[in-house]
Phi, psi and omega in degrees: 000140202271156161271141180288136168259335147347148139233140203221146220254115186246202187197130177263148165192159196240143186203149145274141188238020180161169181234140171282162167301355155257042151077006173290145168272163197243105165292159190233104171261128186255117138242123181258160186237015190057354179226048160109333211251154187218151179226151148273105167229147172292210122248019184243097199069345187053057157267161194244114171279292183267155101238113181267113165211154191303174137247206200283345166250026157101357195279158192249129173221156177260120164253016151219175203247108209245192164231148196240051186191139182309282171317354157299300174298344202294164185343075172226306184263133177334158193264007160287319176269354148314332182271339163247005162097151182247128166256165188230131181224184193230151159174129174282328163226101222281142188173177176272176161265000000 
């Protein structure tokens, strides 16, 4: 395998994204990769709210089906699936790997 010689610019940001009922504030962190791809995650449970990645002809698509506010989470989704984001996929041709 050849090594990339490329760099690629990646980027953290911090935002708030809500206050829990116990009255701690809740951050919202976007990390990006310079080539499209961005993931949303808390700190609060580490639910993963985004992931945005290209596809193979560079269009930017959303793979999880996220909320865009803390309070939005409060009892509504399990605490398993906080943790990995409720997902979404797309495939034309549905099948194993």
């Amino acid at each position: 395998m050849k090594p990339r010689n490329d760099v690629v610019q990646s980027d953290l940001k911090k935002k708030e994204f809500g206050t829990a009922p116990d009255g701690k504030t809740a951050d919202l962190y976007t990390i990006s990769n310079g080539r499209g791809m961005e993931v949303k995650v808390t700190n609060y449970g580490g639910i993963i709210t985004s992931i945005t990645v290209p596809d193979r002809y560079g269009r930017s698509g959303e793979v999880v089906l996220g909320f865009d506010t803390l309070h939005e989470y409060m009892g509504r989704i399990p605490a398993t699936e906080q943790r990995s984001g409720v997902m979404q996929t797309e495939s034309r041709k549905p099948g194993f790997c």
